[in-house]
C-alpha positions in Angstrom: 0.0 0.0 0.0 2.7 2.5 0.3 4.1 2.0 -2.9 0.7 2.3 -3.8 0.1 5.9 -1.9 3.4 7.5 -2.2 5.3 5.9 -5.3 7.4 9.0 -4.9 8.3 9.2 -1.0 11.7 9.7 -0.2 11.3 7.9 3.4 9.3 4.3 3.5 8.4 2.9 7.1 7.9 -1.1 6.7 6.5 -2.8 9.9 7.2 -6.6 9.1 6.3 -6.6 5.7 6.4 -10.1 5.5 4.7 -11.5 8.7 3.0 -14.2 7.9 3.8 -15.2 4.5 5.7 -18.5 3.9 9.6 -18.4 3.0 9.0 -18.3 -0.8 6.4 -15.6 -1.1 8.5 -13.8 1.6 11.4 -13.8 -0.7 9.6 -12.2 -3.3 8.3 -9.5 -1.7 11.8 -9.0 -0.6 12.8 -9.0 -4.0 10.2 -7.0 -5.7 10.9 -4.3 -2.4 14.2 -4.0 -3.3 13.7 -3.5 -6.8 10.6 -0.9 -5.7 12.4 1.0 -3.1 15.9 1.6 -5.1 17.3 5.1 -4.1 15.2 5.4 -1.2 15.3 5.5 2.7 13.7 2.8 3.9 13.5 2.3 7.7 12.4 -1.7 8.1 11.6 -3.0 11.5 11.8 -6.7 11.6 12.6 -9.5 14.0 14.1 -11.7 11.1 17.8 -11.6 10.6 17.6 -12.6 6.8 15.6 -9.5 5.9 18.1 -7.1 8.0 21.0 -8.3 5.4 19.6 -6.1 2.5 20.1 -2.9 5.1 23.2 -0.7 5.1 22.9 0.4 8.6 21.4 -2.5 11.1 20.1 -0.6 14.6 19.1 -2.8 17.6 16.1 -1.6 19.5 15.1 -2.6 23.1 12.6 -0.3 25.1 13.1 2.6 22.8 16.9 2.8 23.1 19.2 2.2 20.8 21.6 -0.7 21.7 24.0 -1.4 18.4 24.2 0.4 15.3 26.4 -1.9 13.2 26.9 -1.5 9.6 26.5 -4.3 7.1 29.0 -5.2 4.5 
């Protein structure tokens, strides 16, 4: 929906975008998200360790705090 809403936003919230959906139709959101959202900031909030590798900048969260801030290779 907010590709839908805002095709041209320059920042993207996604709250667990794929909760819910088995591995393969996970992986192609993923996949059609990355492809969607090229050029953008995207802030993704996940508890899934596979989607945090497309990030450049992984932050762990705990109580509203900031505990890490590690950047991905």
């Amino acid at each position: 929906r907010a590709l839908l809403a805002a095709p041209a936003a320059g920042l993207v919230l996604l709250d667990e975008p794929t909760a819910h959906l088995d591995e393969p139709t996970a992986q192609a959101v993923r996949a059609h998200l990355r492809e969607a959202l090229a050029g953008r900031t995207v802030l993704h909030v996940t508890h899934r360790a596979d989607e945090a590798a497309d990030a450049d900048v992984v932050l762990e969260v705990r109580d509203g705090r900031v505990l890490s801030r590690v950047p991905v290779p």
